[in-house]
C-alpha positions in Angstrom: 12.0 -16.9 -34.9 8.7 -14.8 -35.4 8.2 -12.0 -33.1 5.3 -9.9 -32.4 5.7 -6.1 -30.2 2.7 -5.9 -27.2 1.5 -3.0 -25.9 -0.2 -4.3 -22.6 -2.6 -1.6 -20.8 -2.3 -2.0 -17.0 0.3 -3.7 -14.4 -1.9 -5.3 -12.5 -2.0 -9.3 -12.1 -3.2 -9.6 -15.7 -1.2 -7.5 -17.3 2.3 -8.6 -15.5 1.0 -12.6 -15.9 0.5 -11.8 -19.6 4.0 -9.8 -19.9 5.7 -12.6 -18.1 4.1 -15.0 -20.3 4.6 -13.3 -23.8 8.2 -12.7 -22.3 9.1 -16.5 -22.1 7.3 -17.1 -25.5 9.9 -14.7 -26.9 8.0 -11.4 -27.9 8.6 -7.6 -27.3 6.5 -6.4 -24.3 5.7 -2.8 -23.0 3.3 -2.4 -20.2 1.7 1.1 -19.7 0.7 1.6 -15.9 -1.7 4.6 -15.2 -0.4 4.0 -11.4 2.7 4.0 -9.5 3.4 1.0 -7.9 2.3 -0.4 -4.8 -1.0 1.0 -5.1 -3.5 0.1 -3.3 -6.4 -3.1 -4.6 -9.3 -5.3 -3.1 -9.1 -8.8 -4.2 -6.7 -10.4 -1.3 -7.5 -13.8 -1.7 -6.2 -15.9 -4.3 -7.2 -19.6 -6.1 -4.5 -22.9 -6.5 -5.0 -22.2 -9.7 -2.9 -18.9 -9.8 -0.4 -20.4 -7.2 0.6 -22.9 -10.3 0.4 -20.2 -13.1 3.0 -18.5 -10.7 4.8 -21.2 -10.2 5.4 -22.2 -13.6 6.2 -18.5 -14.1 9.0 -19.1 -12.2 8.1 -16.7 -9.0 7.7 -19.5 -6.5 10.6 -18.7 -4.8 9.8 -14.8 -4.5 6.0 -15.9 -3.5 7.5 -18.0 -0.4 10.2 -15.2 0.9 7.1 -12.5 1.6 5.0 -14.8 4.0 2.2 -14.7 2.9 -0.6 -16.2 4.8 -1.4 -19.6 3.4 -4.9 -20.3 2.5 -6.0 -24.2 2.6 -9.6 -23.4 2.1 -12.6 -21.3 1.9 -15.4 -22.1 4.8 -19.3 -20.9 4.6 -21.6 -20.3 7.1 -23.8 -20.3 4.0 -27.6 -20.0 5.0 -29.4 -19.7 8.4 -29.2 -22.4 11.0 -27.4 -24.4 8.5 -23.6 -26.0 9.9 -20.8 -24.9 8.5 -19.3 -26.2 5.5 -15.7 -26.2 3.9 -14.3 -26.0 0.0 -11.3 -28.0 0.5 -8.3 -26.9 -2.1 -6.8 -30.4 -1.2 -5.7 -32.4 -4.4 -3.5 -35.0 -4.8 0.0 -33.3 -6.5 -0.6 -35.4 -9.9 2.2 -33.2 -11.4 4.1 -30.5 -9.9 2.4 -27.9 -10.5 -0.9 -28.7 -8.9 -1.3 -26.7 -6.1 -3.3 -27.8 -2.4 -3.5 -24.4 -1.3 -3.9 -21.1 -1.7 -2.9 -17.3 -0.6 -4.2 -14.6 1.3 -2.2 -11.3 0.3 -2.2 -8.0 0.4 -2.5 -6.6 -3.1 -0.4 -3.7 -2.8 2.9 -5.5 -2.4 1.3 -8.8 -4.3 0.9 -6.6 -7.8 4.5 -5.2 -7.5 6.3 -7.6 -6.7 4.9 -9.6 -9.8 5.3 -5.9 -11.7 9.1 -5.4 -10.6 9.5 -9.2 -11.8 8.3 -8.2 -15.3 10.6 -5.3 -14.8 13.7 -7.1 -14.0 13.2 -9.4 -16.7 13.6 -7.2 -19.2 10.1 -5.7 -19.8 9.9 -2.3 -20.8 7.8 -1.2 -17.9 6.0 2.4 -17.2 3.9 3.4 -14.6 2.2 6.9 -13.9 1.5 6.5 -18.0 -1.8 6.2 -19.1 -3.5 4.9 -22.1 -5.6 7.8 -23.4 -6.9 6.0 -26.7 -6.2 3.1 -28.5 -6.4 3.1 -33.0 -7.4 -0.1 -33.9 -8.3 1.0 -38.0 -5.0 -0.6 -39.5 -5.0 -3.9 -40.4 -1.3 -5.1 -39.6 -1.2 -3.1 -36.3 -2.3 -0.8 -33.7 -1.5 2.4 -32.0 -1.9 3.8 -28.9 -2.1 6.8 -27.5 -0.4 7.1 -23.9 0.2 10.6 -21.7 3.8 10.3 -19.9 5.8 13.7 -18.7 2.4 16.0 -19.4 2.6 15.5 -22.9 0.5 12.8 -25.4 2.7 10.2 -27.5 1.3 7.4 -29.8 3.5 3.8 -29.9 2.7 1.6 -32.5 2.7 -2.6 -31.6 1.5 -5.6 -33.5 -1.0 -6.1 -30.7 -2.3 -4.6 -27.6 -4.0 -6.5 -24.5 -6.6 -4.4 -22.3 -5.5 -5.4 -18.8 -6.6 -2.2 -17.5 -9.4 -3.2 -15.0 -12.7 -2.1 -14.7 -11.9 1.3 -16.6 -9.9 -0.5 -19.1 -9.5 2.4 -21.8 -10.2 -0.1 -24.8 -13.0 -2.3 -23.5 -14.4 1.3 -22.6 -14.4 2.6 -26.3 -15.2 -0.7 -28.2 -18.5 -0.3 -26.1 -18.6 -3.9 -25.3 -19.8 -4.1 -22.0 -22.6 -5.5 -20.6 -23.6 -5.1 -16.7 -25.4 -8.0 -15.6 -28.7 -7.7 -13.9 -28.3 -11.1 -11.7 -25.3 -9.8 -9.4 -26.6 -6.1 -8.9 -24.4 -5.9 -5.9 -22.0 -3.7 -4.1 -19.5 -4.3 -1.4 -18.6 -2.2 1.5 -15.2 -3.0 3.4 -12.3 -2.4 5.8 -10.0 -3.9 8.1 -9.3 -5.1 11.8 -6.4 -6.1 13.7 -7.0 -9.7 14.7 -5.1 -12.7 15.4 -6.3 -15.6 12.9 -8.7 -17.1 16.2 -8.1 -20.8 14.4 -4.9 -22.8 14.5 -5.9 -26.0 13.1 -7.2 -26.7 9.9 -8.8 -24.1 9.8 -5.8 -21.7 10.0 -5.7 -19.4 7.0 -8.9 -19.9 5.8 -11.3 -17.5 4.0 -15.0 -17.0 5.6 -18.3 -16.0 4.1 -20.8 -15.5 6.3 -24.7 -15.2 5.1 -26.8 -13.0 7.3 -30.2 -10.8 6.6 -28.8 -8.6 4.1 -26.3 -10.0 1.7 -22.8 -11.9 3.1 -19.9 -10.8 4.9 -16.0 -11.8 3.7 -13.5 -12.2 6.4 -9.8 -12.8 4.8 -7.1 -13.3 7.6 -3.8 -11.5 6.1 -0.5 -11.4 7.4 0.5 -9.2 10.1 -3.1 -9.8 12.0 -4.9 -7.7 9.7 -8.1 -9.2 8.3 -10.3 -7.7 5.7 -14.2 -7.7 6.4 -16.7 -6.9 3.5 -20.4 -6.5 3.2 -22.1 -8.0 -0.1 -25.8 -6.1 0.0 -27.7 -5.1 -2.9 -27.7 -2.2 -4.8 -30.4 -0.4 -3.0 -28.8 -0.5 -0.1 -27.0 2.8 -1.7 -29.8 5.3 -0.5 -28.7 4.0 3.2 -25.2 4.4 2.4 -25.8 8.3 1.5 -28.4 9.2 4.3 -25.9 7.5 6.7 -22.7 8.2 5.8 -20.3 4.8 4.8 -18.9 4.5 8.6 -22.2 4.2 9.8 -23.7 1.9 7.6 -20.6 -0.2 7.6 -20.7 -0.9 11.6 -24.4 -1.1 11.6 -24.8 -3.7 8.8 -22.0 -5.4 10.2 -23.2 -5.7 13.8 -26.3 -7.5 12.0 -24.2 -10.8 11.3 -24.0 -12.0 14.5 -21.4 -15.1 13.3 -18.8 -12.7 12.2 -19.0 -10.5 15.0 -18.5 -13.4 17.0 -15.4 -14.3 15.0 -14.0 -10.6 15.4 -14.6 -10.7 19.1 -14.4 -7.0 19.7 -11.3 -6.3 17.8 -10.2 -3.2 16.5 -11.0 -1.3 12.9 -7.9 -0.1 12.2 -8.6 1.7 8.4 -10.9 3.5 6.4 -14.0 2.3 5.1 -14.1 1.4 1.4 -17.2 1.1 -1.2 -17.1 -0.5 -5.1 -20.3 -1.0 -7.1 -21.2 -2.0 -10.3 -18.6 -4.3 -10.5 -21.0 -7.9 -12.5 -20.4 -7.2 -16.3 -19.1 -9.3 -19.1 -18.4 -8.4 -22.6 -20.1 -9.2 -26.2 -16.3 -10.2 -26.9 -13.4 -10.6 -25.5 -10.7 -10.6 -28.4 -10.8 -9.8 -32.3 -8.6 -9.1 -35.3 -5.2 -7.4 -32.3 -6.9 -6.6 -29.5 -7.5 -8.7 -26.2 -9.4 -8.1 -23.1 -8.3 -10.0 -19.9 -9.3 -10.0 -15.9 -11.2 -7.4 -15.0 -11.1 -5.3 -18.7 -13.5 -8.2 -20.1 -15.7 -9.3 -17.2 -16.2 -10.0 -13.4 -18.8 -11.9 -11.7 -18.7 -11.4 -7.5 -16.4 -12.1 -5.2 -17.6 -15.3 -3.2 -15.5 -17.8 -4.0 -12.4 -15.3 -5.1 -12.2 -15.9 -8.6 -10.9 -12.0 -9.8 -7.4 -13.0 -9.6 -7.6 -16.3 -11.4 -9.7 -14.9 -14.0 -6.9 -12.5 -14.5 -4.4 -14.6 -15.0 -5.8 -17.4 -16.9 -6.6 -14.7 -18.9 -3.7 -13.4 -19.3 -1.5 -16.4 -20.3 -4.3 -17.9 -22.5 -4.4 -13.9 -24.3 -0.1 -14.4 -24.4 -0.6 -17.8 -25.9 -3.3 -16.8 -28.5 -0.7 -13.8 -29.5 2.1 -16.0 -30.0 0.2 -18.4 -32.3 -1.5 -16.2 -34.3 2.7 -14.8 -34.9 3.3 -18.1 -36.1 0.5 -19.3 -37.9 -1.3 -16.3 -39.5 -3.8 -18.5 -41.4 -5.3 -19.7 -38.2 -6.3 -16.2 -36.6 -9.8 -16.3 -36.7 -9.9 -19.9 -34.8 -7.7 -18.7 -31.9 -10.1 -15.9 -31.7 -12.7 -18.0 -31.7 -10.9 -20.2 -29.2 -10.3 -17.7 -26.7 -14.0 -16.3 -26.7 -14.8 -19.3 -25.9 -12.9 -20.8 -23.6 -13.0 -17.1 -21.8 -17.0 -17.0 -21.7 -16.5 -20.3 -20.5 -14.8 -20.0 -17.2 -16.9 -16.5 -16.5 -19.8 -18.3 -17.2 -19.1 -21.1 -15.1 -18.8 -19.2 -12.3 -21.5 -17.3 -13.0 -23.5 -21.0 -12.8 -21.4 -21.6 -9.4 -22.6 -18.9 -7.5 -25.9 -18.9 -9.2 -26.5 -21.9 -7.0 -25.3 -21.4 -4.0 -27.2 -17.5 -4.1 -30.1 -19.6 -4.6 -30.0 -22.7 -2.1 -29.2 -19.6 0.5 -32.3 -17.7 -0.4 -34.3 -20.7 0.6 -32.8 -20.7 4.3 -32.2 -16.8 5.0 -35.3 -14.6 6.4 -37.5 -13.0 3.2 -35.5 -10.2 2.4 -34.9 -8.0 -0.6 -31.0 -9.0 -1.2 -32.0 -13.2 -1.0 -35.6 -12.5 -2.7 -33.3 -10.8 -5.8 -31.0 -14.1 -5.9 -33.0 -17.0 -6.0 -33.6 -18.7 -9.5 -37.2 -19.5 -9.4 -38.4 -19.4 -13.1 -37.2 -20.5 -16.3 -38.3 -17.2 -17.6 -36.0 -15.2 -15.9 -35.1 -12.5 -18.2 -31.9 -11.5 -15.9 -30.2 -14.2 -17.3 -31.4 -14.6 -20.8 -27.8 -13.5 -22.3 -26.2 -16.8 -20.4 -25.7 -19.6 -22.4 -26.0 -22.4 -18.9 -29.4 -21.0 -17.7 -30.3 -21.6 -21.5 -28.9 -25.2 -21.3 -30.8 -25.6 -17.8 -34.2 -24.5 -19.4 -34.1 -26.1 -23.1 -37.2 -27.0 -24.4 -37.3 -30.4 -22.6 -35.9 -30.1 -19.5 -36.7 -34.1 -18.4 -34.2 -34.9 -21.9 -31.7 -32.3 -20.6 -32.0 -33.2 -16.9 -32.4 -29.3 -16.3 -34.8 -27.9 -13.8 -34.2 -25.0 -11.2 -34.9 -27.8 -8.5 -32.4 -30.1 -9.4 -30.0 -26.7 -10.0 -30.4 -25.8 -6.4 -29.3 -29.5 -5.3 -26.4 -29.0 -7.4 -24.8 -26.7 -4.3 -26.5 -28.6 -1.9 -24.6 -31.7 -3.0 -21.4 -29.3 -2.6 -22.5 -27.9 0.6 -23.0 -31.8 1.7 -19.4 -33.1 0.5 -17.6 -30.2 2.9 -20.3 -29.9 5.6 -18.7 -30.0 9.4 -19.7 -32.8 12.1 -20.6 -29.7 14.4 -22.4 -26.5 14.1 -20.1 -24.2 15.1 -16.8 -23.2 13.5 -13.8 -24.8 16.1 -10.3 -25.4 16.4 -11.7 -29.4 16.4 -12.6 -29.2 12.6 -10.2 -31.6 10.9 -10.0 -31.5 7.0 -10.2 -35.5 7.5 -14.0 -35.8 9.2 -14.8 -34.4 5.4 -13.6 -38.0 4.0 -16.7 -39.7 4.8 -18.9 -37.6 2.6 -16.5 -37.4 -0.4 -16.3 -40.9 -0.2 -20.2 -41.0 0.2 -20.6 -39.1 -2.7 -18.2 -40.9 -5.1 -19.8 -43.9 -3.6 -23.7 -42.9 -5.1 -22.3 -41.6 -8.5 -20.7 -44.8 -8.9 -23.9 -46.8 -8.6 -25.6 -44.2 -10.1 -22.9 -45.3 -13.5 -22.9 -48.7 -12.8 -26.6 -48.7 -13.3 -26.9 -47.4 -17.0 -27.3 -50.2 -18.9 -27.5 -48.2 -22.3 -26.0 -44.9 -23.6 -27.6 -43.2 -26.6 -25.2 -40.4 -28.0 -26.6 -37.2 -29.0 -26.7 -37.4 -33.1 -25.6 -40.6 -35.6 -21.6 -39.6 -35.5 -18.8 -39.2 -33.1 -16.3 -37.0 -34.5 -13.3 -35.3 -34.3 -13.1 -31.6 -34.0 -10.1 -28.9 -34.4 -9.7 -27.1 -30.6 -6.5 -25.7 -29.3 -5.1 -26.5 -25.6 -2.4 -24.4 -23.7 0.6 -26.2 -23.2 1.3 -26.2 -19.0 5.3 -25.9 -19.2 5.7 -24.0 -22.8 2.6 -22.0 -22.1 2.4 -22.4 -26.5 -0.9 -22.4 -27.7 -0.8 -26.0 -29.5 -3.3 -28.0 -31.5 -5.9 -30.5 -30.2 -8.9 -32.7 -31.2 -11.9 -33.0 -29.2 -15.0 -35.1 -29.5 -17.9 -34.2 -31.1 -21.1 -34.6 -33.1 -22.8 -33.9 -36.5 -24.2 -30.9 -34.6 -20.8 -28.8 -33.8 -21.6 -30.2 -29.9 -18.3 -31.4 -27.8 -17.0 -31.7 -25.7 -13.8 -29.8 -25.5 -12.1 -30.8 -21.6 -10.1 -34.0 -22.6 -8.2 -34.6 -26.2 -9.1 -37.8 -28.0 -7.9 -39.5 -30.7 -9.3 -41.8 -33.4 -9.8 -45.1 -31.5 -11.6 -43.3 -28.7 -13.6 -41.7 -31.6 -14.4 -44.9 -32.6 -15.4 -46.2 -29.6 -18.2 -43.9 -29.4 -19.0 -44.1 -32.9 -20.2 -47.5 -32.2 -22.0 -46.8 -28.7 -24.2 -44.2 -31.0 -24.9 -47.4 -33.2 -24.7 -50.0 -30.3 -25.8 -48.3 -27.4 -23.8 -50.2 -25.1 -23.7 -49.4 -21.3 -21.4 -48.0 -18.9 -19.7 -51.1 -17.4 -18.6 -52.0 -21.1 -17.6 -48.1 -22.0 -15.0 -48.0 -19.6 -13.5 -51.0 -20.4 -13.4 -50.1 -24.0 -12.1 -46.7 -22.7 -9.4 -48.4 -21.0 -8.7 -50.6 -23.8 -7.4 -47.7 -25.6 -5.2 -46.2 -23.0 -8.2 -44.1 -21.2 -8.5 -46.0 -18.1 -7.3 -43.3 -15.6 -9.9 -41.1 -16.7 -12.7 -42.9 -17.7 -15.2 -41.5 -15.0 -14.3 -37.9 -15.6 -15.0 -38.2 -19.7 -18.1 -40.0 -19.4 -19.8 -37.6 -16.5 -18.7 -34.8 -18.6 -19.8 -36.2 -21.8 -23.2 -36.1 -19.9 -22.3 -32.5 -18.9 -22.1 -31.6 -22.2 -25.0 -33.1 -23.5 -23.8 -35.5 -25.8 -24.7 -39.1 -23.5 -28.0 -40.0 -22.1 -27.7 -43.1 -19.7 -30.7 -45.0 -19.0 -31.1 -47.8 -16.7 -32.9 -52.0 -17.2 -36.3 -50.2 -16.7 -35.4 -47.7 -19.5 -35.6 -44.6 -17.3 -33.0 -42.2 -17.6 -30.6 -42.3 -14.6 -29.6 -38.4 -13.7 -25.8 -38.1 -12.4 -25.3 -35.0 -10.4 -21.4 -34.0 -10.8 -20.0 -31.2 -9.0 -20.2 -27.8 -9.9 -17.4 -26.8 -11.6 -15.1 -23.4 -11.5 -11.5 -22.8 -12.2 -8.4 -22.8 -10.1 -9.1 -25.6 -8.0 -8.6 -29.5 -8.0 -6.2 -31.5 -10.2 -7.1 -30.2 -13.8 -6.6 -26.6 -15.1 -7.4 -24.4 -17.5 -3.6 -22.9 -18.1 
């Protein structure tokens, strides 16, 4: 069997997820640590969609023995005088892997214990050995340069992954990074000793609090320790200085009065910590033997705790790509292509996410400089020029592509409605079943919103078939799909298809049939089950246009979408 030798740069959740992965795929891994292990990390709160990664990894059973405190949620008190609201991880478990809930950790002994795991699995592990440089000029290999016992050694490997974080040595010499001017935050943090104050549903959960100046996280961990942060803007680092960080923390704090309330005069019990500069993507994430992955190739903001998903979706989708390209050479240059996009995708769908919600919350906080910086107003708005949704938002006909910054903004108030609370106060009375009525509310409008398109026109003359590549959820092996598309190169790429559901569509772009007699042709063909979700995301994507008797075109408003939660994942 083929085998490829990985160097992987950093043991942090990206870099162990990858060795794990590359390990059970069969290759030769060595992971160079600059640390030694624990060490200490932000980023405590973790997405369903790592729990199954994990899982699958086989390190369930490790993940239950240390306690950690289980998150079931993430609740806002997102905008002023508005009620609270709650992002429900609740799915039904369609496979085993799905995951209903989440954890809060801390990521000191989080990141070793997955490390040791690599470790005792064989992986050729060293820590307190940083990566000084990394040769990229051969063609069949690379070399790196790593400093271990005061002295410099080069290693050669077939490839290397960047999983070194935000100083990742190889995105920092490629010169690929790209800070984006949307997010021009910074955080400022520490920790209290607090018992969780909620036993009921709400038990575990993550907070994020808007107030005046930015948002505050409040992550319960185990132990009664919960970790308290302050988003504010950039400019906010001239108060910072004249201050000093102590001061600056407790006074910004003491300005949102809902957490205060929440930490109801309990005790700081660390330092206060500061990061900055942390919203940046890359012009690429992967080429010819190099990958980037988690923080190495991009980060967005913390609000709804993607970091650690990122990472490891990242990670396995980086190990996958490496083992295909070992197998089948002559298809390199589309699994590169393949992982820069699905990568840019999931950033940039998140970027989208909180996009939103930045902006319905500037509309309801008091004028400031921080909520005056994140509201989408224009469809000029040359922060955002590099990203390919705010593109797709503000084409050149915005009525055809259903794209306005109006209807952008509803897209998190429709969120914000599905999970908002019956009271307006957060309580130990909150039960994650008063949010049924909206849900069912909701599925209830876009169903009659469906039911009312009485013709489809597809995007182009042809509905074809086009080469995209899937990771396999068990195997973790990259492996071979078809997704529909058009003339044009536009698909979509969530859900494989085959020829007969091909077909089908090849006769709605001549036919131009509605949606009543689309789903019963979908489920003609074995598609019944998921019939909804492939036509509201063929209207995602572009490539259907429903319009109602009268001939107006009927707008469905989906949910945003983000990684990590719900039934269907990435990896």
């Amino acid at each position: 069997m083929a085998r490829s030798k990985v160097a992987i740069i950093g043991g942090g959740p990206a870099g162990s997820v990858a060795g794990l992965t590359l390990h059970k795929l069969g290759h030769d891994v060595t992971i160079y640590e600059r640390s030694a292990f624990p060490r200490y990390r932000i980023g405590e709160s973790l997405l369903p969609g790592t729990m199954s990664i994990l899982n699958r990894l086989g390190l369930q059973e490790k993940i239950d023995a240390q306690n950690y405190v289980k998150k079931p949620s993430a609740t806002f008190l997102w905008g002023q005088d508005q009620a609270p609201w709650t992002f429900s991880f609740g799915a039904p478990k369609v496979t085993p892997w799905v995951f209903d809930h989440a954890i809060q950790v801390k990521r000191d002994d989080f990141d070793k214990l997955l490390l040791d795991e690599a470790r005792s699995r064989g992986i050729a592990v060293h820590e307190e050995t940083p990566v000084t440089d990394v040769d990229l000029s051969a063609p069949d290999g690379v070399v790196l340069t790593v400093r271990t016992g005061g002295e410099n050694v080069t290693v050669e490997s077939d490839f290397v992954i960047d999983a070194g974080g935000s100083g990742g040595p190889l995105a920092r010499k490629l010169g690929v990074r790209q800070y984006d001017e949307f997010y021009r935050n910074f955080a400022v943090w520490s920790y209290f000793r607090l018992k969780d104050p909620f036993q009921g549903d709400l038990k575990g959960t993550t907070y994020s609090i808007t107030f005046e100046d930015g948002w505050v996280w409040m992550i319960p961990l185990k132990d009664d320790l919960y970790s308290v942060g302050l988003v504010v803007d950039r400019s906010k680092a001239a108060e910072v200085r004249e201050q000093g960080a102590d001061t600056f923390y407790s006074a910004t704090l003491a300005k949102c009065v809902k957490a205060v309330d929440i930490l109801d005069g309990a005790k700081q019990v660390d330092e206060v910590r500061i990061v900055q500069d942390w919203s940046y993507d890359t012009e690429v994430f992967s080429a010819d033997r190099f990958f980037l992955c988690g923080d190495a190739a991009c980060f967005t903001d913390p609000l709804f705790s993607q970091g650690v998903h990122l990472a490891s979706q990242s990670a396995v989708s980086a190990a996958a790509a490496i083992d295909r390209i070992t197998h089948h050479g002559d298809e390199k240059d589309a699994v590169h292509t393949w992982y820069n996009r699905t990568y840019r995708g999931a950033y940039e769908q998140y970027h989208q996410f909180l996009a939103s919600f930045y902006t319905f919350a500037s509309f309801t906080e008091p004028d400031s400089e921080f909520w005056r910086k994140r509201r989408i107003t224009e469809s000029d708005d040359d922060r955002l020029t590099r990203k390919k949704w705010f593109e797709s938002l503000m084409g050149n006909n915005p009525e055809d592509s259903g794209g306005t910054v109006a209807s952008f903004r509803d897209r998190a108030s429709t969120m914000i409605s599905i999970g908002r609370h019956q009271r307006s106060e957060l309580s130990d009375d909150f039960s994650e079943a008063e949010l049924n009525a909206a849900r069912i509310r909701w599925i209830s409008d876009l169903t009659k919103r469906l039911n009312s398109i009485s013709r489809f026109r597809w995007a182009g003359g042809k509905a074809v078939l086009k080469p995209h590549y899937r990771v396999e959820p068990i195997s973790f092996r990259l492996e071979q799909q078809e997704v529909l598309a058009n003339e044009d190169g536009l698909d979509m790429a969530q859900y494989p298809m085959d020829d007969d559901t091909r077909q089908i569509f090849q006769d709605l772009a001549e036919e131009e049939f509605g949606y009543k007699t689309l789903v019963k042709r979908l489920g003609a063909v074995g598609r019944q089950e998921l019939s909804t979700q492939i036509v509201v995301r063929l209207m995602e994507a572009g490539l259907l246009t429903g319009y109602d008797e009268q001939g107006d075109k009927v707008l469905v408003q989906g949910r945003l979408h983000f990684g990590g939660v719900g039934v269907e994942y990435e990896v």
